[in-house]
C-alpha positions in Angstrom: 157.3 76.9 88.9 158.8 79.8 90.3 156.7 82.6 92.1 158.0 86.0 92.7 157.3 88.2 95.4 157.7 92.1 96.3 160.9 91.7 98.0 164.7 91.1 97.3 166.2 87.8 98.3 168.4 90.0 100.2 165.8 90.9 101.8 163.8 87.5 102.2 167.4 85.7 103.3 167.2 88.4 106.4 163.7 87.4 107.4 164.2 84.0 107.5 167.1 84.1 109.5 165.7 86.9 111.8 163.1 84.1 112.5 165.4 81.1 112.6 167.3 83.4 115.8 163.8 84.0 117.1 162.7 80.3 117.1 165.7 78.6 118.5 167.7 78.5 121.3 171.2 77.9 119.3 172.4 79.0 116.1 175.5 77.8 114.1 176.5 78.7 110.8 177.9 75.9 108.1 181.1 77.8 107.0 183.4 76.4 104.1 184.9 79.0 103.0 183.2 79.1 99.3 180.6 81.9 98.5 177.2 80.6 99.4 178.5 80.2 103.0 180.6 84.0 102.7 176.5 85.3 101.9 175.0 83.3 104.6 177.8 84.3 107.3 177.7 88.1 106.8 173.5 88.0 106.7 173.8 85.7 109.9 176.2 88.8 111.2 173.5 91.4 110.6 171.2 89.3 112.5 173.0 88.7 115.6 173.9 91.9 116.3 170.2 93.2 115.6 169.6 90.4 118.7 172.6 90.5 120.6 173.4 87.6 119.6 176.8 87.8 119.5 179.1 86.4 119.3 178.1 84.3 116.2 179.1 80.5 116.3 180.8 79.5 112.9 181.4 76.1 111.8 184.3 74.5 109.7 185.3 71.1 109.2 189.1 71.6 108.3 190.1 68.4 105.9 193.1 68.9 105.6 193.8 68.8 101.9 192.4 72.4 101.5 193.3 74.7 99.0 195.6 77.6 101.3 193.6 80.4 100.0 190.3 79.2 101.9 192.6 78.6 104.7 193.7 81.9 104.5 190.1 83.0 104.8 188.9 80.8 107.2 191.8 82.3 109.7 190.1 85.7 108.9 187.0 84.8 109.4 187.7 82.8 112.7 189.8 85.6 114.1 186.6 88.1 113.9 186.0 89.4 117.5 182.1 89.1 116.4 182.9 85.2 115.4 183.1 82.3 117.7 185.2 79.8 115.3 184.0 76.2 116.0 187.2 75.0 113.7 186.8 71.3 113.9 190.7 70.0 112.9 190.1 66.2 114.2 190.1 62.7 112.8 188.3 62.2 110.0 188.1 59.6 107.0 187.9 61.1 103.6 187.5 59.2 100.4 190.0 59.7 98.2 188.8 59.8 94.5 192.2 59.7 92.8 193.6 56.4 93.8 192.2 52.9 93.7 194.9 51.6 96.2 194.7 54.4 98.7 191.0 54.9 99.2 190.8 57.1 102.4 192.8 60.2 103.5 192.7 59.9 107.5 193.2 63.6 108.2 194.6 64.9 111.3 195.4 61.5 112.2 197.8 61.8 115.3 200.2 58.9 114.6 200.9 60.2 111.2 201.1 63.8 112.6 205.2 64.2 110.4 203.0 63.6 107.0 200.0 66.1 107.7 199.7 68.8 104.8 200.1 71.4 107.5 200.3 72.3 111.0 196.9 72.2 113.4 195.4 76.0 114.6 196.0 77.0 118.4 192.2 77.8 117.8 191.2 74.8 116.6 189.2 71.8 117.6 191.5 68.9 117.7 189.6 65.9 119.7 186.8 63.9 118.3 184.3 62.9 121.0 181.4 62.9 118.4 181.5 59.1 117.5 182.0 59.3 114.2 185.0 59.9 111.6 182.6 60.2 108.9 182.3 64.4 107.4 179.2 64.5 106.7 177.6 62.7 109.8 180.1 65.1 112.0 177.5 67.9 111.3 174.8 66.2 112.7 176.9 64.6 116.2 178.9 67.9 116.7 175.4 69.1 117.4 173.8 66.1 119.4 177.4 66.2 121.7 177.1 69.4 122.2 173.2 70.6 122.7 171.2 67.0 124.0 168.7 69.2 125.5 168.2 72.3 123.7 167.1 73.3 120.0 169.8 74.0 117.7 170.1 75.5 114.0 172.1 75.3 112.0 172.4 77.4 108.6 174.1 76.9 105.5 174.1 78.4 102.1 172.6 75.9 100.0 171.2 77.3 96.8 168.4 75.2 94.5 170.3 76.8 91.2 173.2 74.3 91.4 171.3 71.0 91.4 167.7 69.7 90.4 167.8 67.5 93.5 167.9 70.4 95.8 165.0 72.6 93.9 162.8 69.4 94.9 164.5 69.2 97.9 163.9 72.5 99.2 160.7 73.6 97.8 158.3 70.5 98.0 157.4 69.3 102.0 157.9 71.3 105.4 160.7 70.3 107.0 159.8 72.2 110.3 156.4 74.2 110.9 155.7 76.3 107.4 159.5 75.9 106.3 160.3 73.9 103.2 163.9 74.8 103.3 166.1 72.8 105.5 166.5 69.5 106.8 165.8 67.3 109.9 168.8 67.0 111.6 167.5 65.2 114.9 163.5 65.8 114.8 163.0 64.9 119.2 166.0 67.0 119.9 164.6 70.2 117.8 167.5 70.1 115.9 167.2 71.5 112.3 169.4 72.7 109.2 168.4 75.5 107.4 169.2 77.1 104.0 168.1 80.8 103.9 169.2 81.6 100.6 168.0 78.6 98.4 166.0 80.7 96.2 169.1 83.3 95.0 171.2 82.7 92.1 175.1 83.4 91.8 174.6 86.8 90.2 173.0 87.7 93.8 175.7 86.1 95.8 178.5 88.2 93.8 175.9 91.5 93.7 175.4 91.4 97.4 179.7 90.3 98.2 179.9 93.6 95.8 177.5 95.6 97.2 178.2 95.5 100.7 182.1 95.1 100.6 182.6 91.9 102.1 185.5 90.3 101.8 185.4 86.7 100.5 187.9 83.8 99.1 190.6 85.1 96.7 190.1 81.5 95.2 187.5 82.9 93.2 189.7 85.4 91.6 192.4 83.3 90.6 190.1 80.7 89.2 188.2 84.1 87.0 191.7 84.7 86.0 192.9 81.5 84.8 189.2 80.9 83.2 187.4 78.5 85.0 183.7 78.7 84.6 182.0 80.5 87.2 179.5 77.3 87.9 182.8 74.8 87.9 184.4 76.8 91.1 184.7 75.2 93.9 186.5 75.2 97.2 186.6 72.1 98.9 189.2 70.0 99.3 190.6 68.6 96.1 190.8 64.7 96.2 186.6 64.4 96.6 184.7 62.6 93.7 182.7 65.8 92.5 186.1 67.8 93.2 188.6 66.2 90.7 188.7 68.9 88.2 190.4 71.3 90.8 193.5 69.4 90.7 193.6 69.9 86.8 195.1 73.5 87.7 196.0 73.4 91.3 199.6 72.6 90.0 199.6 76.3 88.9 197.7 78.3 91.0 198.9 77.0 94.4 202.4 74.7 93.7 203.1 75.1 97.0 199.9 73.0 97.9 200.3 70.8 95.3 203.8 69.4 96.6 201.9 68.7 99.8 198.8 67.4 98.9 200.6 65.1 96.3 203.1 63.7 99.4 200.8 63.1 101.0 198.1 61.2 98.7 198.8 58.9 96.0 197.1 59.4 92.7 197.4 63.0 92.9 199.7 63.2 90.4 198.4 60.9 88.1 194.9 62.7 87.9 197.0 66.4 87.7 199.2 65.0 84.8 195.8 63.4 83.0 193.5 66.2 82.9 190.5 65.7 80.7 191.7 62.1 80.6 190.9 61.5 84.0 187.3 62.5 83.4 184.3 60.5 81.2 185.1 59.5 77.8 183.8 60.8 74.9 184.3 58.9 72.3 184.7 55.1 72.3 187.9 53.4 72.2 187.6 51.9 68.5 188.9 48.1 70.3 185.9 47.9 71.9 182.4 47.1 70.5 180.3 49.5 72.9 180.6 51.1 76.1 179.6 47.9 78.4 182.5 46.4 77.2 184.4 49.5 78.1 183.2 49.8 81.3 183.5 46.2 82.1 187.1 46.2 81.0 188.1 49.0 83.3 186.4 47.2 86.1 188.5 44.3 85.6 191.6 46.0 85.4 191.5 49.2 87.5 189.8 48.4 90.4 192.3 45.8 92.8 190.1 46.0 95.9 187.5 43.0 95.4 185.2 44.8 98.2 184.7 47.4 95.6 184.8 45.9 92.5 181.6 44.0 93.7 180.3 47.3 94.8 180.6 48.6 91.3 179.0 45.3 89.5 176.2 45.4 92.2 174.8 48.9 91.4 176.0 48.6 87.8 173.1 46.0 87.3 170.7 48.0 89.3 171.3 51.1 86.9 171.3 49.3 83.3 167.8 47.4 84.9 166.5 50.8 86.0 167.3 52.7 83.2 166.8 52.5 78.9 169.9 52.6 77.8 168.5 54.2 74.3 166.9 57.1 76.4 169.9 57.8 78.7 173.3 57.9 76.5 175.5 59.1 79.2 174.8 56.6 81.8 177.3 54.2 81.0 179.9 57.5 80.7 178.6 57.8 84.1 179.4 54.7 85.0 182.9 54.8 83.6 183.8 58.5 85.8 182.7 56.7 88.9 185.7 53.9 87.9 187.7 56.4 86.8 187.7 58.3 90.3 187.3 55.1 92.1 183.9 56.3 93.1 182.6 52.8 94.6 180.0 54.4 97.0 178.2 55.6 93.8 177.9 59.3 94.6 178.0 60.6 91.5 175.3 58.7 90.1 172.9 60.3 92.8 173.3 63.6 90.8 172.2 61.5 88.1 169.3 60.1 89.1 168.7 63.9 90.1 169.3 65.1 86.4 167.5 62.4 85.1 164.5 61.6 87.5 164.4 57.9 88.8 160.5 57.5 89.2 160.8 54.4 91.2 163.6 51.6 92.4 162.8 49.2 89.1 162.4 52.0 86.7 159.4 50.9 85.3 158.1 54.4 84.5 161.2 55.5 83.1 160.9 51.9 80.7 156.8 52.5 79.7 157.3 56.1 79.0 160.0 54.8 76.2 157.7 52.4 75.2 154.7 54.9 74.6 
């Protein structure tokens, strides 16, 4: 249930971050380039020079295979005299969704420096100290590495309209004193992520961009142009598993890009010349008797690396035992993407289970409610 109060979330996205500056000693924004982070950038902005905060520390993990219109923006963005770019361009493994022989993309990996999609930044970040190689566990170290003894947050724009996980996520326990939305980064530390504009919708992220001037991704307008669905942009890099699409048009909107990004990764070129193939099927191949067979078949015959194949057949039983088939058509689909992108880790199917509510580990709720 949504309540509504007497002020804009323009307004409500300044508060919180007013108090975020007010409660902790260091502030970083999450910046990707995309439009949620563009909206919690310039509010962070306002902010810090109300404070004197400035100048404002912005964060980017650079993986390489980026789309050279964010990079353009980023170079903007990190060039402000107001902005203090934290433009992390080290080694990092990133899985690669496109290939089930070449599973990782080892960006900005200095022995293979004659092969990298493009040259480093002067103002960049290249070491990795943080222990990890892993993107997502680099937010989370960069901050440990850096700030062992004082209180850090960190703020991203994370919005509850794009996924049923995050609504729940965001709005159902404190995460620190009265705050629902964030995330415990490193509780004994004080170190905390925090997502100021979880309650706006895209028609607020373009009204405020609009309203106030601010300059943003061109991305998004070549993407409006070639008619792309405003909920199906994205800007990240364009091998990852929820990212595939992108590379379905990134032939023609940034060829350039595409010769790089397909010398440098196999697969690419397979997924951009299959389109809507590449994705879940629709309709059932008429030599097979139902999907499990489908599935299983594509298991057997796509997937070479035995590490993952027993990945797949691991959670595959755990899925078809947790949920009723009869009740949940697409799951199987599901299951059939994740071979199709070589998504062995099973990411995809946590957005499921997020659509479609897993209301305990054997799915016995899920299998009584059928029942009833």
């Amino acid at each position: 249930m949504k309540v509504y109060l007497n002020k804009s979330v323009f307004d409500a996205a300044l508060t919180r971050i007013r108090w975020i500056f007010d409660t902790f000693d260091n502030v970083i924004v999450n910046f990707s380039g995309g439009k949620d982070s563009t909206i919690t950038l310039e509010l962070a902005l306002m902010v810090a020079r109300e404070k004197n905060r400035l100048p404002l520390k912005v964060f980017f993990i650079d993986q390489e295979a980026e789309w050279e219109c964010v990079i353009k923006y980023i170079r903007e963005v990190m060039s402000r005299d107001e902005v203090e770019p934290l433009w992390l361009q080290c080694p990092l493994q990133l899985f690669n969704a496109t290939s089930t022989t070449d599973s990782w993309l080892q960006c900005w990996n200095p022995d293979d420096e004659e092969k990298w999609i493009r040259p480093r930044e002067e103002n960049s970040i290249h070491d990795n100290p943080y222990g990890t190689k892993t993107f997502a566990k680099l937010f989370t170290e960069y901050t440990r590495y850096h700030y062992p003894d004082e209180s850090c947050a960190r703020i991203g724009g994370v919005r509850c309209e794009e996924s049923p996980a995050r609504q729940m996520g965001l709005t159902t326990y404190a995460t620190f004193k009265h705050v629902t939305w964030g995330k415990i980064e490193d509780k004994a530390r004080e170190h905390f992520a925090f997502y100021p504009i979880y309650d706006w919708s895209y028609i607020d992220v373009w009204k405020a961009v609009h309203d106030n001037d601010w300059s943003y991704c061109e991305l998004y307008d070549l993407m409006y142009q070639y008619g792309i669905p405003i909920r199906e942009m994205r800007v990240s890099n364009v091998h990852h598993e929820t990212a595939v699409k992108t590379l379905f048009f990134l032939q023609e909107l940034e060829p350039k890009t595409w010769e790089r990004v397909v010398s440098r990764l196999s697969g690419i070129n397979s997924a951009g010349m299959l389109k809507q193939s590449f994705l879940k099927p629709r309709k059932l191949p008429p030599m097979f008797s139902n999907w499990h067979e489908y599935r299983d078949h594509l298991l057997e015959n796509l997937v070479d690396n035995d590490e993952h194949k027993e990945a797949f057949r691991k959670w595959f039983k755990a899925y078809d035992e947790r949920y009723v088939l009869e009740a949940h058509p697409s799951l199987v689909r599901e299951q059939i993407q994740c071979i199709l992108v070589n998504d062995w880790m099973a990411c995809r199917m946590a957005v499921f289970d997020a659509c479609h509510g897993r209301y305990s580990k054997t799915g016995k709720y899920l299998k009584d409610k059928k029942l009833k």
